[in-house]
Backbone as CSV, one residue per row, in Angstrom:
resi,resn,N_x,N_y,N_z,CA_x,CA_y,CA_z,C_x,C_y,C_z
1,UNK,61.326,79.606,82.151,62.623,79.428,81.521,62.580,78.201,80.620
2,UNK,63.693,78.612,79.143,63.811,77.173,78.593,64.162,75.857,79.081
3,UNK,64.386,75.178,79.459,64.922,74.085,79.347,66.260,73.687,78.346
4,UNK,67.482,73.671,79.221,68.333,73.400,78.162,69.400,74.411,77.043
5,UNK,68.873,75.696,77.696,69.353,76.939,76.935,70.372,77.393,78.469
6,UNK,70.013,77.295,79.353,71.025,78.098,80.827,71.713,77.266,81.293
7,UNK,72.865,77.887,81.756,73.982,76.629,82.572,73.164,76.558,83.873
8,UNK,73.797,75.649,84.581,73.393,74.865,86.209,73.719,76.174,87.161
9,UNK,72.449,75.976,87.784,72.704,77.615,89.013,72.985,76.657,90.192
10,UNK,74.261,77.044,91.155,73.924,75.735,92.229,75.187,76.302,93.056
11,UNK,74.945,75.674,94.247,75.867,76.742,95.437,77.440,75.823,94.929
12,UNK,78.078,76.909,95.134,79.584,77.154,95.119,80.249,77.720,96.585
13,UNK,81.749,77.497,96.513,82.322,77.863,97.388,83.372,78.405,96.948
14,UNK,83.921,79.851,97.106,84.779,80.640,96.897,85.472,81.057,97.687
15,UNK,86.964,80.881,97.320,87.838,80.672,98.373,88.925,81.620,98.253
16,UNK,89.029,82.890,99.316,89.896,83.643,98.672,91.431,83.012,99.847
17,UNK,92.112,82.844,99.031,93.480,82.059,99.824,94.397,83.471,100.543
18,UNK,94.079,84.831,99.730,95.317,85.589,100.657,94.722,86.196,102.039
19,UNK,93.209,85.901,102.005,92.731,86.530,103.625,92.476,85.013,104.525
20,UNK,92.121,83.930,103.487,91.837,83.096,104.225,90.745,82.687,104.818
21,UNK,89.771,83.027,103.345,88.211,83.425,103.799,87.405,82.261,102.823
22,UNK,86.671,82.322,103.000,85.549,81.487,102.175,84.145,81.752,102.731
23,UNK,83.543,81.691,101.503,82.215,81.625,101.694,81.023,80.980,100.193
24,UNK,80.025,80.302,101.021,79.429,79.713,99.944,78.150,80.640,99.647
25,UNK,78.021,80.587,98.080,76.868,81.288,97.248,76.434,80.391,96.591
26,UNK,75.747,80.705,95.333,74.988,80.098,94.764,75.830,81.167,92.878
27,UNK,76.051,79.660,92.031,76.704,80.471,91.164,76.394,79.750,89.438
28,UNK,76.427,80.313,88.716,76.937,79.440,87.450,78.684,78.731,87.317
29,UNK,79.265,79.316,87.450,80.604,78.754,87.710,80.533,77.488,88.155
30,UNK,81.923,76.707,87.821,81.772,75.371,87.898,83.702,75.194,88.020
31,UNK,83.706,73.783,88.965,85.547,74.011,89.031,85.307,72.632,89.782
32,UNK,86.398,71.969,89.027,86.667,70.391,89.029,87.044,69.919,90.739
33,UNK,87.203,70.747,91.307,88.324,70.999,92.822,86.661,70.919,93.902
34,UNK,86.772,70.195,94.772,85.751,70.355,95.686,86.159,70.656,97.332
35,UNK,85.695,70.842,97.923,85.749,71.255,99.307,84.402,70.726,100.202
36,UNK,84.393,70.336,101.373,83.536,69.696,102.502,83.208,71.095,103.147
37,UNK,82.396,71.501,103.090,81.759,72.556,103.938,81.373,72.334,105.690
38,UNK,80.787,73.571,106.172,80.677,73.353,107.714,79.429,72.544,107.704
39,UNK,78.665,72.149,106.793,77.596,71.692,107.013,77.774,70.163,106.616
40,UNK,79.092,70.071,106.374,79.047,68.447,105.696,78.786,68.197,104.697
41,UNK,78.569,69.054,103.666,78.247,68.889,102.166,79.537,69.291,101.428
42,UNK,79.645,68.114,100.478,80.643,68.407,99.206,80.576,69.560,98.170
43,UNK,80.947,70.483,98.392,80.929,71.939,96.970,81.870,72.059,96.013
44,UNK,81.770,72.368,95.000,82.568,73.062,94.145,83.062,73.976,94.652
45,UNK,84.877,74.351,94.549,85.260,75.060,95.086,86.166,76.176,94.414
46,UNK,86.167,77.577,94.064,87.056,78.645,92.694,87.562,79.373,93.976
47,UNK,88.985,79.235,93.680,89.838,79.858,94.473,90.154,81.656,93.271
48,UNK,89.714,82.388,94.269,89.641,84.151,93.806,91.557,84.708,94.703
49,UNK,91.558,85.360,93.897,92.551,86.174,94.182,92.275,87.496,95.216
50,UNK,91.186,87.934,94.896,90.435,89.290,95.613,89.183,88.502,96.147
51,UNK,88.612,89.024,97.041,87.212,89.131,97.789,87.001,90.480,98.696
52,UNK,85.987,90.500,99.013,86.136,91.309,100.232,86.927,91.434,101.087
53,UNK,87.019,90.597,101.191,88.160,89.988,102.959,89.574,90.526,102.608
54,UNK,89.815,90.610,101.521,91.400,91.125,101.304,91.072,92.302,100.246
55,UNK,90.260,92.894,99.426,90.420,93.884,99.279,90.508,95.557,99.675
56,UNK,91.798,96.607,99.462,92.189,97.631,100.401,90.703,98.282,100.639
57,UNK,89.782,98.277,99.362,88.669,99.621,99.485,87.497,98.889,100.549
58,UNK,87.518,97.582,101.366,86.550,96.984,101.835,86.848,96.863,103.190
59,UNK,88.808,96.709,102.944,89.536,96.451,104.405,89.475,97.614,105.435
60,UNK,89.699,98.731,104.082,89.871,99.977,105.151,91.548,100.332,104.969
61,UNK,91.783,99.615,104.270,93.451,99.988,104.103,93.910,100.700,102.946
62,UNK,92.651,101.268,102.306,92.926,101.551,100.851,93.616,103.344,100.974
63,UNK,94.752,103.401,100.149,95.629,105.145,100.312,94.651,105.987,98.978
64,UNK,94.812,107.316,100.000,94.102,108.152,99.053,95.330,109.164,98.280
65,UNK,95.067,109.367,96.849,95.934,109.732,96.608,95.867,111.545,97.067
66,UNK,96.765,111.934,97.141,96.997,113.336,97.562,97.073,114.289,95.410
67,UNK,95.915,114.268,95.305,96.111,114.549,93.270,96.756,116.077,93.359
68,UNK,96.500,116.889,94.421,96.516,118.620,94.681,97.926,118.510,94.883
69,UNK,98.362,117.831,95.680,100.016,117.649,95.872,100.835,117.305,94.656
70,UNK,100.172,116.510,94.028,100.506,115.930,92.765,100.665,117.023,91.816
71,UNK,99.916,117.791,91.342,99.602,118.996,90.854,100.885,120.356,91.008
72,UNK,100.686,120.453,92.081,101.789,121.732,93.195,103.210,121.178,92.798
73,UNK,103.612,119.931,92.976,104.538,119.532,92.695,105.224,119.592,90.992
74,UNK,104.330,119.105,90.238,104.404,119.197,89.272,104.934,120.643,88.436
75,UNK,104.132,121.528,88.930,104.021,123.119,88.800,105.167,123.597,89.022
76,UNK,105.792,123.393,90.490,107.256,123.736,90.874,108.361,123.271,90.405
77,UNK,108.201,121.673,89.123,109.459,121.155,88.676,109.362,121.824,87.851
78,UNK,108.256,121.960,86.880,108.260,122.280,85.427,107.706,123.379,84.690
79,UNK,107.377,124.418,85.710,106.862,125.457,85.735,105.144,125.579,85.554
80,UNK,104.585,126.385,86.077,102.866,126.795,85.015,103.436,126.707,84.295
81,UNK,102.073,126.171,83.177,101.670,126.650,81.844,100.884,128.121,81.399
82,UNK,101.709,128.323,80.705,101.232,129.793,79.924,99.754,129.630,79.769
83,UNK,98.839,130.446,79.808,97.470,130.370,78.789,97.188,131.658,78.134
């Protein structure tokens, strides 16, 4: 690699606030805000809106849509279409 052409690769801590989760990686990202980890080390810390920990398709809480119902319904307000 060049020298001087890539940003800083270096562990981060990402903090998702609506599950209440965190976990540290290794990132380009960078954020003025730090946090003390379990290990006693100072990190950079990017508070996420989504992670795993709170998203429906990861939680298990995610609704499937019913599209066939969707369809049937549709059919019965507004009639088939001719073809």
């Amino acid at each position: 690699m060049k020298h001087g052409i890539h940003p800083a690769y270096g562990p981060v801590v990402f903090r998702d606030r609506a599950a209440d989760h965190a976990f540290l990686t290794r990132s380009t990202a960078t954020s003025g805000k730090t946090i003390e980890w379990e290990d006693g080390h100072t990190y950079p810390v990017i508070d996420v809106e989504t992670s795993s920990a709170s998203h429906p398709f990861y939680t298990g809480t995610a609704r499937v849509l019913d599209t066939a119902g969707r369809v049937e319904r549709f059919e019965r307000r507004y009639g088939k279409r001719a073809r």
